[in-house]
C-alpha positions in Angstrom: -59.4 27.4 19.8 -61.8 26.6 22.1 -64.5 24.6 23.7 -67.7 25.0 24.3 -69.5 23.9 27.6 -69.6 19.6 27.0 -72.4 19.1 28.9 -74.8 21.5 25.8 -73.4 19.5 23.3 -75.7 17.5 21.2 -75.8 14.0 20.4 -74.0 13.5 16.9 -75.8 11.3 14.5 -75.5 10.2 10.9 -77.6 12.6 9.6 -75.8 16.1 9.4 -78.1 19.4 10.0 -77.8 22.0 8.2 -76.5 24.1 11.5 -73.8 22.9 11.8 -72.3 23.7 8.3 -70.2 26.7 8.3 -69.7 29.1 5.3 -66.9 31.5 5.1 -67.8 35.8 5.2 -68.5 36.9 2.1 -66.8 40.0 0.2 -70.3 41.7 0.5 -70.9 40.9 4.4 -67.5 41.9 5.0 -68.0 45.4 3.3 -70.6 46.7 5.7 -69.3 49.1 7.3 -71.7 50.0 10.1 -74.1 46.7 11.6 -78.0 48.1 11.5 -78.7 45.6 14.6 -75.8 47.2 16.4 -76.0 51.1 15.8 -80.0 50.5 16.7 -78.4 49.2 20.6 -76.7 52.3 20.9 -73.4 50.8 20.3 -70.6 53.3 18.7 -69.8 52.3 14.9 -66.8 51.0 15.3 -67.4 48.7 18.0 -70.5 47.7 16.3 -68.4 46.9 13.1 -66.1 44.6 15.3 -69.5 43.0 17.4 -70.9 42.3 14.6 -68.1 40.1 13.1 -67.4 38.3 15.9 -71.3 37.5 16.6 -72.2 36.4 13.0 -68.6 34.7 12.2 -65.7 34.6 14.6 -67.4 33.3 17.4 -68.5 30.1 15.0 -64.8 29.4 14.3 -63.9 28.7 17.8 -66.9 27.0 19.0 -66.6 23.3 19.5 -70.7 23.5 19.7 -73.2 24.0 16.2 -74.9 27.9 16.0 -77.6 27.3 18.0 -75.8 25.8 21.0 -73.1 28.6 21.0 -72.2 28.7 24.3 -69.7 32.0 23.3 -73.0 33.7 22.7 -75.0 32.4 24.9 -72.7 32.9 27.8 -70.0 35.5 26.7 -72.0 37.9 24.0 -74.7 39.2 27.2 -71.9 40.2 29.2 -70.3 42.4 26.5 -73.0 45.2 27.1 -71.6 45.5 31.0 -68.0 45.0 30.6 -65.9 47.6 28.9 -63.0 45.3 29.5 -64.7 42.1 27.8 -65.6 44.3 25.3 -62.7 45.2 24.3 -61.0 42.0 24.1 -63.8 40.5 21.9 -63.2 43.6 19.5 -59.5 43.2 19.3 -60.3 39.5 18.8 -62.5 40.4 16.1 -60.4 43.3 14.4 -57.2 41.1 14.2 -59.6 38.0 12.3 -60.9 41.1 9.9 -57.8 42.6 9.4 -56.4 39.1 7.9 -59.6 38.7 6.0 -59.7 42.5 4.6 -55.4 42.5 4.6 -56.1 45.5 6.3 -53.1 46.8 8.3 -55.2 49.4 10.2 -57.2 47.1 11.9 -54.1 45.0 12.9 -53.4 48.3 14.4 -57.2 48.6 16.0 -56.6 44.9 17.3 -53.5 46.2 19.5 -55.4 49.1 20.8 -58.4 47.5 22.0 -56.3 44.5 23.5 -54.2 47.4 24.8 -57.5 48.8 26.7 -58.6 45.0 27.8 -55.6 44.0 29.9 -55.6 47.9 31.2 -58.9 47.7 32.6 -58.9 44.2 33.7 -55.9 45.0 35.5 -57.9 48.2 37.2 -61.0 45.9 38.1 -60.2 42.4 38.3 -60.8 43.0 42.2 -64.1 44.2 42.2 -65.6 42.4 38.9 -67.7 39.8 39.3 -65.6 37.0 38.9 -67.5 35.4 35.6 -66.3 38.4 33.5 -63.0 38.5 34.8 -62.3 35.2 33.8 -64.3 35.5 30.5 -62.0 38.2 29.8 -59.0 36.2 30.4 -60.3 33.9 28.1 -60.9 35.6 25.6 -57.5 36.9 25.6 -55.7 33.7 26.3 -58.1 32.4 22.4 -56.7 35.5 20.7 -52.9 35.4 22.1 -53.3 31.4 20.4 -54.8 32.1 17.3 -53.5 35.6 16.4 -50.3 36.2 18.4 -47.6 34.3 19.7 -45.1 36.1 21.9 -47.6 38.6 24.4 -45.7 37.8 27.1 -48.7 37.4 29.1 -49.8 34.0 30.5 -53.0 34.6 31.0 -54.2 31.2 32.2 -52.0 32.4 35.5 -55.0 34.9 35.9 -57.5 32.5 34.9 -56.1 30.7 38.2 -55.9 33.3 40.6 -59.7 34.4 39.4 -60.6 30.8 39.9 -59.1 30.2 43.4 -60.6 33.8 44.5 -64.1 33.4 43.6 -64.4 29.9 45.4 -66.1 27.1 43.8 -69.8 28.0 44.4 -69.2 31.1 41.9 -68.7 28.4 39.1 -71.6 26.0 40.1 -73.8 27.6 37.0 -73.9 27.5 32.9 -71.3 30.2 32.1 -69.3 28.7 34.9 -69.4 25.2 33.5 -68.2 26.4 30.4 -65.6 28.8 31.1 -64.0 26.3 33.6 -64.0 23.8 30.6 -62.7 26.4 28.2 -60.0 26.6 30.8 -59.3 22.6 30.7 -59.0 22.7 27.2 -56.4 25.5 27.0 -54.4 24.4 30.1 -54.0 20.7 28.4 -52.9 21.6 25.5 -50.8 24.4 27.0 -48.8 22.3 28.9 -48.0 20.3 26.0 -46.8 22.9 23.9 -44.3 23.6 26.7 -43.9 20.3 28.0 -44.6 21.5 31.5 -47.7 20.6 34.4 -51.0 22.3 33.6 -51.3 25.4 35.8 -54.8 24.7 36.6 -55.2 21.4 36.8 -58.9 21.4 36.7 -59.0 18.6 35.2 -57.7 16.0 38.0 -60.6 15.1 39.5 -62.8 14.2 36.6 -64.5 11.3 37.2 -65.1 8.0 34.8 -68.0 7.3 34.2 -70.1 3.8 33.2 -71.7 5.8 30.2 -69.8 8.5 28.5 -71.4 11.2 26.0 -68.0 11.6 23.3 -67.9 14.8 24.8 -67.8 13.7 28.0 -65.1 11.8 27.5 -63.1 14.6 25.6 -63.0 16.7 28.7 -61.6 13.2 30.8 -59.0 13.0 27.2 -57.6 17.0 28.6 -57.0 15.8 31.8 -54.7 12.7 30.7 -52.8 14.7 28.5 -52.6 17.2 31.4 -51.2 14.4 33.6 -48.9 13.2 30.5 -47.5 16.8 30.7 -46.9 16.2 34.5 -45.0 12.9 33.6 -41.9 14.9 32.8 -41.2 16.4 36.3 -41.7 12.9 38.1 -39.0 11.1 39.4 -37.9 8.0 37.9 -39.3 5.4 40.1 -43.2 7.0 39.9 -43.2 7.2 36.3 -43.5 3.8 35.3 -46.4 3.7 37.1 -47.9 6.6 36.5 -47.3 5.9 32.7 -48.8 2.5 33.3 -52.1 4.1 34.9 -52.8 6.1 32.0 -52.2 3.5 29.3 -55.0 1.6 31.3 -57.4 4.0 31.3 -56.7 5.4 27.6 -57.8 1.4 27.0 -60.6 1.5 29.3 -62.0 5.1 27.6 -62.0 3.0 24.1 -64.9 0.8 24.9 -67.3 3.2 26.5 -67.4 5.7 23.1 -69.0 4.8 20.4 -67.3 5.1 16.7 -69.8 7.2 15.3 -70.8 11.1 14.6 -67.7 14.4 14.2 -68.1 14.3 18.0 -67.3 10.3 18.6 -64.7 10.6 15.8 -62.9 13.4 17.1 -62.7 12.1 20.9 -61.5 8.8 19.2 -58.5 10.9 17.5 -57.4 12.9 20.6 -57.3 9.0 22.1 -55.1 8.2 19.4 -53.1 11.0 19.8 -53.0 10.7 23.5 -51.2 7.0 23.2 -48.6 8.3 20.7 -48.0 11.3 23.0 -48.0 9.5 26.4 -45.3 6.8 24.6 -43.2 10.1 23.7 -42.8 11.4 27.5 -42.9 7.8 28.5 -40.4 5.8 26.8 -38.9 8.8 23.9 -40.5 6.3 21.0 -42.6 7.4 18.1 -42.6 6.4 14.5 -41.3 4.5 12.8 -42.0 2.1 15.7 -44.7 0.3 14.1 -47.1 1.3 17.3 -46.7 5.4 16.8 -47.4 4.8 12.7 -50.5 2.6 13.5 -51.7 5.2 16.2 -51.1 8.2 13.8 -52.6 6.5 11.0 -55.6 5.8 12.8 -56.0 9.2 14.6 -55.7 10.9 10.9 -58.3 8.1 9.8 -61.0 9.4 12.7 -60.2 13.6 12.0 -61.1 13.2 8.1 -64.1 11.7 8.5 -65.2 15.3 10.5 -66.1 17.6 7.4 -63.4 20.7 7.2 -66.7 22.6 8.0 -67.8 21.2 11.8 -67.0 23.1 14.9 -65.7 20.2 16.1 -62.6 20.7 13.7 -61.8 24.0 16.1 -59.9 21.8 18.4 -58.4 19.6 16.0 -54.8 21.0 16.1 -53.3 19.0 18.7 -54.4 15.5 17.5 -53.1 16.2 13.5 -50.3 17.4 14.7 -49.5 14.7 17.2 -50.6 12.8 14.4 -49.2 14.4 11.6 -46.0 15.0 13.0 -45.2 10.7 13.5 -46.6 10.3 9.6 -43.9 8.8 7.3 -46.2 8.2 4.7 -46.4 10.2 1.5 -49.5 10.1 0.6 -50.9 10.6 4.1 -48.4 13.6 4.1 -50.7 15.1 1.1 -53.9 14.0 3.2 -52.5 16.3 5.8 -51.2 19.1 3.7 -54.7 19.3 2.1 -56.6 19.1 4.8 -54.4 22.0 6.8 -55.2 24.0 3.8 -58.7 23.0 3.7 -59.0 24.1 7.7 -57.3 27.8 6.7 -59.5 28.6 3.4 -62.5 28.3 5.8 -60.7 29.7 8.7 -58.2 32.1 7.6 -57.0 31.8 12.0 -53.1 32.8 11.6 -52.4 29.4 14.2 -53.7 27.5 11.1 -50.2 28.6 8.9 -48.0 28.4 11.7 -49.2 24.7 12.5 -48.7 23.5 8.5 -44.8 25.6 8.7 -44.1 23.6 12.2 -45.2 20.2 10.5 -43.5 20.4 7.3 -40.5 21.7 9.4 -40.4 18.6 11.3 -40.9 16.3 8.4 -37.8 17.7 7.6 -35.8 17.2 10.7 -37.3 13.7 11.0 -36.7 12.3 7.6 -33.1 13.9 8.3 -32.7 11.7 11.5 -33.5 8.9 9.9 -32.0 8.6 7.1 -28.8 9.2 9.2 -29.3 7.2 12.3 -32.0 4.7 10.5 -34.0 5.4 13.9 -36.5 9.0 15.1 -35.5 10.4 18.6 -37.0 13.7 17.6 -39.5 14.8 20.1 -41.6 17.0 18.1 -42.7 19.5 20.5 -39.0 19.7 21.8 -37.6 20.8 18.4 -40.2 23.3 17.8 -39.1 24.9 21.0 -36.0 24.5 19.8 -36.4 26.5 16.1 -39.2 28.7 16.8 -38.2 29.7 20.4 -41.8 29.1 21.2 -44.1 26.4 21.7 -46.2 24.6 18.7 -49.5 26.3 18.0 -51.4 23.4 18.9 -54.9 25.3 19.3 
């Protein structure tokens, strides 16, 4: 799921507005069949049906920002109106979220075709768009390909480069550049985790640290470690001591500049968390029950329930409970978990949700198994995913 643009994001404090609280469709919205506000913009009634889902619910659910900062609406929603192509891809984004919702098999079918029509004309225009909604587009399909569908066979964020490199940096230097290049952070870290291979965009290298960090500041620096933890793998022997060194330095150097309160300081404080246990795992092959990786999970669980199941923030939650999750020997932290993962669907209902709770209950099992033959855990958890699933972890 992803981000919106960091800089927009507003300072969390310990009072909670009312925006940001989330409430799930209800039978009654979900049974209009044709949006007034659409048909009156000339907009065909299916399309309009589709629009109007993703612009009063979907686009909530993967927005790290509240309502009223939306950057998907501010930045992505005017461009639908020009772009048959981005149109397209939001409507098959919103058809396969309704057909869940509604169990609806013809609008799984809908979700195909207008996915179908996206990559066709992206493919006929990607030359002679403007570069903004080529990569929008891109985006959009690399969200739904992670939420909705597994095995596309597309890598999309190899489009998102070529767009990137094309266009030149000054075509980025504006809002809805800012926020699709940090929508393409997000996704390219947490990629290259799920595959335990370099980020193909590496956007976030050059990040700088700075003396005062906003939390979600510092979640966009956060990508680009794990990024470079993913690179750790395809160093040779001699740099990676170093390297690995480097990063534990800075994870510890990140932890005094954030403060420990608000969703948005809580959940940069679990992606830290989650950041040690995973850079340990490339590093050195340790996780739990070393009593480091159990004190790490424990604590990155700690900071992501004290986020309500309600908060955009809890949209790119995945990969820290599962990093976390996955190291947890504890039983009743296991129920925390379960709960929770439950608590994140009924809100939600985002297919990635299920697969998640399936891939950590699945390596409970192959972890407790380990252990209780070898009395130690070598299981790398993203390994043995790619292992049983012949894909990667659905860690977005």
């Amino acid at each position: 799921m992803g981000p919106h643009q960091a800089d927009q994001a507003p300072k969390q404090s310990r009072k909670r507005k009312a925006s940001t609280t989330l409430t799930r469709p209800t039978p009654q919205h979900l049974a209009v069949p044709v949006p007034p506000r659409a048909m009156s913009n000339g907009i065909p009634p299916h399309y309009a049906y589709l629009l109007d889902h993703w612009s009063t619910t979907l686009a909530s659910f993967i927005t790290m920002a509240p309502t009223a900062q939306n950057p998907f609406h501010t930045c992505i929603t005017p461009m639908i109106a020009h772009s048959p192509s981005l149109r397209s891809a939001v409507c098959s984004m919103a058809a396969h979220h309704l057909g869940i919702l509604r169990a609806d098999p013809s609008l799984l079918n809908s979700a195909t075709r207008h996915q179908i029509d996206a990559v066709s004309s992206l493919r006929n225009t990607i030359g002679t768009e403007n570069p903004l909604v080529s990569l929008a587009i891109i985006m959009i399909l690399q969200i739904t390909d992670r939420l909705f569908t597994t095995n596309s066979g597309v890598n999309h964020l190899k489009g998102a480069r070529v767009v990137i490199e094309r266009a030149g940096p000054r075509t980025w230097n504006c809002d809805v550049g800012v926020f699709l290049l940090s929508l393409c952070c997000y996704h390219d870290a947490v990629v290259s985790v799920a595959g335990r291979t370099p980020p193909i965009l590496g956007l976030g290298d050059n990040v700088s640290y700075l003396e005062r960090l906003e939390p979600m500041q510092g979640l966009k620096i956060l990508w680009a470690i794990i990024g470079q933890i993913s690179s750790m793998g395809s160093q040779e022997e001699g740099l990676l001591d170093n390297q690995g060194t480097a990063i534990e330095h800075n994870l510890r150097d990140l932890d005094i500049y954030v403060s420990h309160e608000g969703d948005a300081a809580h959940t940069f404080h679990a992606y830290k968390e989650a950041a040690y246990i995973y850079l340990h795992r490339v590093w050195h092959n340790v996780g739990s029950p070393h009593p480091a990786t159990l004190k790490h999970a424990r604590d990155c669980l700690r900071h992501l329930f004290q986020v309500p199941v309600s908060s955009p923030l809890v949209s790119v939650h995945p990969w820290p409970f599962w990093t976390a999750a996955c190291e947890t020997i504890d039983s009743k932290l296991r129920g925390l978990v379960r709960d929770r993962l439950k608590a994140m669907y009924e809100l939600r209902h985002l297919p990635s949700l299920k697969r998640l709770e399936q891939d950590i209950e699945d390596i409970w099992k192959i972890k407790d198994e380990e252990r209780t033959v070898t009395g130690i855990d070598r299981v790398d958890c993203v390994q043995a995913i790619l292992a049983i699933r012949n894909r990667g972890a659905d860690l977005v």
